[in-house]
Backbone bond lengths (Angstrom), bond angles and torsions (degrees), N, CA, C in turn:
res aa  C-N    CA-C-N  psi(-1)  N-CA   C-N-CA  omega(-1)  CA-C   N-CA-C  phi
1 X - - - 1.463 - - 1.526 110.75 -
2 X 1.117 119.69 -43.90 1.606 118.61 179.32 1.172 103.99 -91.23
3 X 1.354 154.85 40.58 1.294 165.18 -172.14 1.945 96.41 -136.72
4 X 1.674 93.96 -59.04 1.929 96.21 162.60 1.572 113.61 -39.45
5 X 1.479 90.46 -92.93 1.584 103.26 167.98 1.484 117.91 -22.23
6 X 0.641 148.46 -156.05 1.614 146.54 160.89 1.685 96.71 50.19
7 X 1.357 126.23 -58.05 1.326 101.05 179.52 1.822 119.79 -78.47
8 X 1.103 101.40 2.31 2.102 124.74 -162.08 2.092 74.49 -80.45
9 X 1.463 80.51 -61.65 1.870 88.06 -162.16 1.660 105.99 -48.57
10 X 1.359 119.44 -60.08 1.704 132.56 171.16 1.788 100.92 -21.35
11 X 1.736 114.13 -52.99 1.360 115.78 -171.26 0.888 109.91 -41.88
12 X 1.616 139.89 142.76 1.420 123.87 172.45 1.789 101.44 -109.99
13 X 1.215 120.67 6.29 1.342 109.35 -168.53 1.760 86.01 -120.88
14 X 1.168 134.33 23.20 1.557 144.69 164.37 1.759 102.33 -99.72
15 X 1.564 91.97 157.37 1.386 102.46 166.72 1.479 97.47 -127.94
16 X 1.496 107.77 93.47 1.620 97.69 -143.82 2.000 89.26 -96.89
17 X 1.623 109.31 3.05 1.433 99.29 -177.83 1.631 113.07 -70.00
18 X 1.813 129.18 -0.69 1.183 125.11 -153.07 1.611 85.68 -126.46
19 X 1.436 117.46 6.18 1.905 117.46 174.26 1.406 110.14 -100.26
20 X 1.140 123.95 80.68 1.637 102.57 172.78 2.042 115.36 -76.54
21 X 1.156 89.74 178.21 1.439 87.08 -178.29 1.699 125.92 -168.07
22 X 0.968 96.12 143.67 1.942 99.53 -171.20 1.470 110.62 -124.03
23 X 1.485 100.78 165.45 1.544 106.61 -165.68 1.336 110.01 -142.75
24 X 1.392 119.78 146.18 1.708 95.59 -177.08 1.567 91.16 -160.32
25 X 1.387 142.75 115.50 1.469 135.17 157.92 2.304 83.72 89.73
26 X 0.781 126.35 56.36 1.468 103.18 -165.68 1.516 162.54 25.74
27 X 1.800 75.61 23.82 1.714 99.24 175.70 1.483 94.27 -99.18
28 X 1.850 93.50 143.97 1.840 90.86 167.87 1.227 94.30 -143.21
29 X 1.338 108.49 150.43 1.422 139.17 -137.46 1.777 79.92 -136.73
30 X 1.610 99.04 126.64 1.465 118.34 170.41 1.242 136.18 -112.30
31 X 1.757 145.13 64.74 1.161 132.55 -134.17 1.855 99.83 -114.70
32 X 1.387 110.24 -176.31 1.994 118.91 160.71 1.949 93.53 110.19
33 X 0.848 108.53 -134.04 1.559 115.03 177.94 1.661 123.32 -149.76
34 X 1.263 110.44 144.29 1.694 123.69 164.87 0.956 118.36 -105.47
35 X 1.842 128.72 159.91 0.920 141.99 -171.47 1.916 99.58 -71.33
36 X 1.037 102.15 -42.88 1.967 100.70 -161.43 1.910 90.92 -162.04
37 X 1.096 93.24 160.50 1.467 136.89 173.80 1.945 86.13 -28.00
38 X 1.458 113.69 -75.64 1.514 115.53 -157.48 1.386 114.35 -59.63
39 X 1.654 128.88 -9.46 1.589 135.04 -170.62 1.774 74.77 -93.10
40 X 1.438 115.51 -66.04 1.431 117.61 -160.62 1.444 107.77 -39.25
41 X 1.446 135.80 -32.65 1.216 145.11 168.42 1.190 129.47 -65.17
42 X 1.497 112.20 -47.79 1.474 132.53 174.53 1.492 99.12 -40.74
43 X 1.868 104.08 -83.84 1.093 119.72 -177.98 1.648 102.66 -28.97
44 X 0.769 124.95 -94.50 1.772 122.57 -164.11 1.144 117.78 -29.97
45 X 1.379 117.79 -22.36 1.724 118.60 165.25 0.803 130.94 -92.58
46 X 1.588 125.85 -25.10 1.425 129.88 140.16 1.538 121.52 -29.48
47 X 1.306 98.31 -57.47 1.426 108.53 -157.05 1.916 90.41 -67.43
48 X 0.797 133.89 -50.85 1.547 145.67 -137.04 1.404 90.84 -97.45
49 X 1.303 140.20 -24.47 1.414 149.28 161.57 1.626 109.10 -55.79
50 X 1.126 116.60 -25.87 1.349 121.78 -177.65 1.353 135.92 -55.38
51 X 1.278 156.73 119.13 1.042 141.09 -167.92 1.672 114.61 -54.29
52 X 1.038 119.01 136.01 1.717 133.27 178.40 1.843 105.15 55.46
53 X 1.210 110.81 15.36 1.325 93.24 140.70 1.795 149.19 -101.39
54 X 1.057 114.89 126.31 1.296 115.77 -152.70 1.583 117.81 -96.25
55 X 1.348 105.73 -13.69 1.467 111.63 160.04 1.209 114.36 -167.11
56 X 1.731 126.06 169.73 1.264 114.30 -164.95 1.651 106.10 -143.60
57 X 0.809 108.21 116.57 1.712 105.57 -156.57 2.337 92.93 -89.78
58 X 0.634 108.85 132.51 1.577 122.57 -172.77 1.191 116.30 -87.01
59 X 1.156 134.97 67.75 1.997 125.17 -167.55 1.914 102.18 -96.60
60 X 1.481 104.20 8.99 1.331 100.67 -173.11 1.800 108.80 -76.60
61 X 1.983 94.25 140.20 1.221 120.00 -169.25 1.449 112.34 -97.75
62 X 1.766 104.13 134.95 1.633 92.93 -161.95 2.054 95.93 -91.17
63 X 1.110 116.15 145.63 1.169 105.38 -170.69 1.755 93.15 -151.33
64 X 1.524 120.67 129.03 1.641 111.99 -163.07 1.664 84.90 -93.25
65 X 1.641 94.67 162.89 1.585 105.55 -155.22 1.306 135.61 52.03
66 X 1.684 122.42 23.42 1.343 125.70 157.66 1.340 128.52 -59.86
């Protein structure tokens, strides 16, 4: 999870302070809110780019002005 995080934060086109995120067996779980559809995307490829993660389940909420 802080291996996610840390690369969420690196994003510069994320507001990755409103994504928290957990990890368990190499599933990571993405929750908090994005501005629009294209952060909501980002994020999931970030996250899934990661070393030893193996899937990334998406619970992120689109919310305008996140």
């Amino acid at each position: 999870a802080a291996k996610v995080k840390t690369a969420l934060e690196s994003e510069r086109s994320l507001h990755a302070q409103a994504i928290d995120v957990s990890a368990k067996d190499g599933v990571v779980s993405l929750w908090g809110t994005v501005a629009d559809a294209r952060e909501r995307r980002t994020a999931e490829k970030v996250a899934a780019a990661v070393a030893g993660v193996k899937s990334v389940e998406n619970k992120l909420a689109i919310v305008k002005g996140s």
